[in-house]
C-alpha positions, 0 to 999 in steps of 0.5 A: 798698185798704181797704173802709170803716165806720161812725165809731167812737168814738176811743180814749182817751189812756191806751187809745193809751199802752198799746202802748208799755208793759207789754203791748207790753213782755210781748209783747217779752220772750216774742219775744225774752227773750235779747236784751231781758236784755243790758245793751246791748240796744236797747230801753227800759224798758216806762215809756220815755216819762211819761205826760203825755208819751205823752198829750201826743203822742196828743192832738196827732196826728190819730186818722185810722186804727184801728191795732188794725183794721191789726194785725188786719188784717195778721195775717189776710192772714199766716194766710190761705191763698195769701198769699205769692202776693200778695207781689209789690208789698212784694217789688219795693219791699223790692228798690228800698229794698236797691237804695239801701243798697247806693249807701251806701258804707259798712258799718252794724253795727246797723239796724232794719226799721220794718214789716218784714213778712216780711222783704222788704228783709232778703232783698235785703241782705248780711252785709257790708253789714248785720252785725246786723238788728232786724226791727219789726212791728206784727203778731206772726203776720207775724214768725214766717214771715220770708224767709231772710237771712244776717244775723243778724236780732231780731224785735220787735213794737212799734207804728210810732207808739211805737218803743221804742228809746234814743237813737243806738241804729242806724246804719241804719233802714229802712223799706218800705209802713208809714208810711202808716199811721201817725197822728202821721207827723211824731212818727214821723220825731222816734223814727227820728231820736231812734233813730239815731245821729249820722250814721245814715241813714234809708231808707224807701218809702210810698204816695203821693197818687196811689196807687189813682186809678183805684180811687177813681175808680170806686168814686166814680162808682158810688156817686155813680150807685147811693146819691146820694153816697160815702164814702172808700174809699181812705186819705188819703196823704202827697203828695210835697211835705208829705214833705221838709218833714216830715223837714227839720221832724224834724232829718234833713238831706241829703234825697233824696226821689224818687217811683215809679209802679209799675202792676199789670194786674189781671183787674178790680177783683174781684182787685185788691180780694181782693189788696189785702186779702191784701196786708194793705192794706184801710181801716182808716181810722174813716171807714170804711163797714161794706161796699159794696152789690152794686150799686154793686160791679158798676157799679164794676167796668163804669166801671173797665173803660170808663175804664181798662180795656185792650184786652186786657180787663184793668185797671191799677192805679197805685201811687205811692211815695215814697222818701226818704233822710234823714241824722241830723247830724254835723259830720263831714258835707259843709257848704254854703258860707258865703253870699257865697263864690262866685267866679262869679255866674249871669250868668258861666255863660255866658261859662265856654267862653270862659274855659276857653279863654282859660286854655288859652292860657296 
């Protein structure tokens, strides 16, 4: 997923503030002018956070990922030709994500879609499940193609790492492939929880630490073999056990976080790379290298065969998702009992058949 670069100087505090006031503020009213007007709109004021706040949160994040490149990037893989035919992993998770909305009895009037590209979980959703939907991406080319839904749907173009919402705004956010390529994750998880409202849910999927192994793999081989070192060609992920830790360390309880593996064949490493890219996934890591040599591209491609290859002479590629689940608190909610409580210790699990058929007889 992501070809490198040169380092690049990393931005300035106030050059990270600006997505989250006039100017991303501008792009929202010319997206969506009605809606912004009326008085119950979602959204804050262009100034929602000081100054001395929004420098303080860039300051304490990590600067890993260049999150002009991504947009850039992402606009790109929309506008160029065929992109749709590379849809097929961000549709299957979309399915996955709607797949567990609809396990939560219950109706949502107001949810947002975090990175929601063009709309792969909104098309797997219903009316009577969602009754009003804002769809957020950091891309603005990616929201003027959306897939058809029946629910009524509000495109907003804002930043994942600045969400412009007021407080106890929604009753769902989701989220599918996004996170990932945030900075600040744990400062992103504080704004989905500020967002929702009390007892709101927040459903999302992101790329996990063993995402693309067989890829990196390979291409560390062959420039280890061809230039006598590497450099990172696939963006650091979130492992699974730093996740639950970072949405408790947020304020969500109830967490369920599973993990997924979903493995394409691919002719060879050629197309792989060429999807990844129209899939808008490329580095944009400021590590990055400038480009790959010929040389060391091909001898990739021979040690990705010889190590993975299948017998049919095609190659797999493993990505790894992570799904979580995560309630904002309220006291309406199921409590764990109070330590001491129980009526049966471990040691009397083994003796429950003879006490279930001792009550028998009485």
């Amino acid at each position: 997923m992501r070809s490198g670069g040169a380092r690049r100087p990393r931005s300035s505090s106030s050059e990270r503030m600006r997505p989250c006031s006039w100017a991303a503020f501008r792009l929202l009213r010319r997206l969506q002018p009605l809606e912004l007007d009326k008085p119950g709109s979602p959204l804050r004021p262009p100034c929602w956070a000081s100054r001395r706040e929004v420098a303080s949160r860039a300051g304490s994040s990590m600067n890993v990922f260049d999150r002009r490149m991504k947009r850039r990037q992402r606009n790109w893989a929309t506008s160029a030709g065929g992109s749709r035919q590379c849809d097929y992993l961000r549709e299957e998770v979309g399915s996955r994500i709607a797949d567990r909305v609809s396990d939560v009895v219950r109706t949502f009037p107001v949810a947002l879609d975090i990175g929601c590209g063009k709309g792969y979980i909104a098309g797997n959703l219903t009316k009577d499940t969602v009754h009003k939907l804002y769809q957020m991406d950091i891309a603005e080319n990616v929201l003027k193609c959306p897939i058809k839904t029946e629910i009524p749907t509000y495109h907003v173009i804002a930043d994942e790492e600045f969400l412009p919402f007021q407080e106890n705004t929604f009753d769902l956010i989701l989220s599918s492939l996004s996170l990932h390529w945030v900075n600040d994750l744990p400062g992103a998880f504080k704004q989905i929880h500020f967002s929702l409202k009390p007892d709101g849910v927040f459903i999302g999927a992101m790329m996990g630490g063993e995402t693309l192994y067989e890829l990196r793999c390979s291409l560390q081989l062959a420039e280890l073999e061809r230039e006598g070192g590497f450099a990172p060609h696939i963006s650091p992920f979130t492992a699974m056990t730093d996740l639950g830790n970072l949405l408790e360390q947020a304020g969500f309880n109830m967490l369920t976080v599973d993990i997924d593996e979903i493995q394409v064949n691919y002719p060879g490493i050629f197309e792989l790379m060429e999807d990844l890219q129209g899939m808008g996934e490329s580095n944009c890591a400021w590590s990055r290298k400038p480009m790959l040599h010929r040389d060391t591209i091909l001898a990739a491609a021979a040690i990705y065969k010889e190590m993975y290859g299948n017998n049919d002479g095609s190659v797999p590629a493993t990505f790894q998702i992570l799904y979580m689940i995560g309630w904002k608190p309220h006291e309406s909610q199921a409590k764990p009992a109070k330590r001491g409580s129980a009526t049966l210790s471990m040691g009397d699990i083994g003796k429950l058949p003879k006490m279930m058929i001792k009550d028998k007889k009485f």
